[in-house]
N, C-alpha and C positions, 0 to 999 in steps of 0.2 A: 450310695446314692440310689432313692427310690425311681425306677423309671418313671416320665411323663408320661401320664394316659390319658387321649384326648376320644372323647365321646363326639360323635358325629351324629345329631339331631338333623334328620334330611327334613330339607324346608324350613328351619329354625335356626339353626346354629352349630358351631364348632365350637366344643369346651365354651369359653366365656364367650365367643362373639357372635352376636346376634347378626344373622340375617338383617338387613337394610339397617342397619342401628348408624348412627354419624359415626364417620369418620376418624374426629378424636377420642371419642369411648371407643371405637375399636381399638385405634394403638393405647388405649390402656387397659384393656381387656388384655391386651397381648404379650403386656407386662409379665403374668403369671406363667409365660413361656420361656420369658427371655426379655431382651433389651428393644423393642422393633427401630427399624429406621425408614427414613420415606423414602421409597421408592418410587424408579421411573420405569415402566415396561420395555422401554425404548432410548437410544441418545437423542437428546433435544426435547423429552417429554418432561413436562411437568409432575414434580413428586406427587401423584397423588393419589400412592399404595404406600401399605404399609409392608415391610419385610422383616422378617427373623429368619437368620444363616444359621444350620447346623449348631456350632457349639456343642455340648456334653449330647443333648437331643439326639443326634441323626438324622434330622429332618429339619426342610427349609419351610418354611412358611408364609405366603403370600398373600395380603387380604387386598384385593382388589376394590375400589371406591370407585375410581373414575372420576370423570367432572359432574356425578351427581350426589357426590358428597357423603357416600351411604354404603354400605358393605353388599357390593353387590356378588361379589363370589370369597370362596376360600378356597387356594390351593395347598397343599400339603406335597412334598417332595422329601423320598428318602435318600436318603446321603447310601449308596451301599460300599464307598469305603470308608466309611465311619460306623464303629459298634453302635446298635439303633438301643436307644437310649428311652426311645418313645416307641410307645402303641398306640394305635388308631384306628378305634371302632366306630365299625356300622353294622349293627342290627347284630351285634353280641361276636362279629368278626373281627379282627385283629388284620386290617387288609393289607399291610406290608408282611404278615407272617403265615398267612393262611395260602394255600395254593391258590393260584386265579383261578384255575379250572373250577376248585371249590365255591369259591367266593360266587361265581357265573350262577355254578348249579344252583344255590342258595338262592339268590337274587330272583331266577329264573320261575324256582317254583311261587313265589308270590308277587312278579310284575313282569310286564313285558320288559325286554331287553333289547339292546341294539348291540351285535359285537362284530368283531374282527376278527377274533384270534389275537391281537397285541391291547385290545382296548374294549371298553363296552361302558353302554352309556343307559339310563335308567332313565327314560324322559319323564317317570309318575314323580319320580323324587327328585330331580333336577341333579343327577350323581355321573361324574364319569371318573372312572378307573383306567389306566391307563400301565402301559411299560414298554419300554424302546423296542425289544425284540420277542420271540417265543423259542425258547430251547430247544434244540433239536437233540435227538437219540443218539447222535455223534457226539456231541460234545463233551467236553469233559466235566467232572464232576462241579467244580467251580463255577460254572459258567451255568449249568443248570439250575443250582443254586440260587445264582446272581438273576435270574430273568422267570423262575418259576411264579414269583409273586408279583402283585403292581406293584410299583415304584414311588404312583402319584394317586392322586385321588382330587378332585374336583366337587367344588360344594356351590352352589347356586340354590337361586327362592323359583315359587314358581312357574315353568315354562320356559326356563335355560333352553332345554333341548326341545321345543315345540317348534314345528317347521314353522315356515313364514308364512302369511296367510298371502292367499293367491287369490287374484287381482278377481274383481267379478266378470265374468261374460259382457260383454259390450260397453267396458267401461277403458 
């Protein structure tokens, strides 16, 4: 089985799905991944995400709508104990197999960056990269392994990451 390779267009789209595109052409866009179902971020919320779990992939897949009906983000989620099935480029990167420190420096030289050390976030491209922990020098080989690279990746149109505009003087 050929792995899935999902091209990440910042500002545009993931593989088939288009930035702000409806709703239902997203979960059919999402078809070419897998099977989606509707999703609710929360208990008691209204399905109105779409989801694809793992499967052969290795990766979960989230296409956020909201109640505006429209693809307002894409999250990507690696399964690391499931054999990753899928790659997932931005800007010729591979960002579940590329080291983060990599991925940073790359990013770095042609946008500003916002990071952490666990996360970093590209507010020109509306992009955040993320992973639960940073491996330490102590650790064992496993585990370095498991947290050298992101985990997740973040897709938004945009001004995702654009602060909030701040109220005017005497108003």
């Amino acid at each position: 089985m050929r792995p899935l390779v999902i091209q990440i267009d910042p500002l545009g789209s993931v593989g088939p799905i288009l930035l702000g595109s409806p709703r239902l052409e997203a979960g059919r866009a999402l078809r070419a991944w897998g099977e989606p179902v509707e999703y609710a971020p929360y208990p008691g919320a209204l399905p109105l995400d779409w989801r694809i779990s793992g499967g052969g992939s290795g990766i979960d897949v989230v296409v956020h709508c909201g109640s505006t009906g429209v693809v307002q983000t894409v999250e990507i989620f690696r399964d690391f104990d499931a054999r990753p099935g899928a790659q997932v480029f931005l800007l010729g990167m591979d960002v579940f197999s590329v080291p983060a420190k990599r991925v940073v420096d790359v990013l770095r030289e042609r946008f500003e960056i916002e990071e952490d050390g666990y996360s970093c976030t590209v507010p020109e491209l509306s992009i955040g990269l993320g992973r639960p922990m940073v491996p330490d020098q102590d650790d064992d080989e496993e585990e370095r392994e498991r947290y050298t690279c992101f985990d997740n990746v973040l897709i938004a149109g945009p001004g995702y990451y654009a602060p909030p505009p701040t109220p005017e003087a005497g108003r």
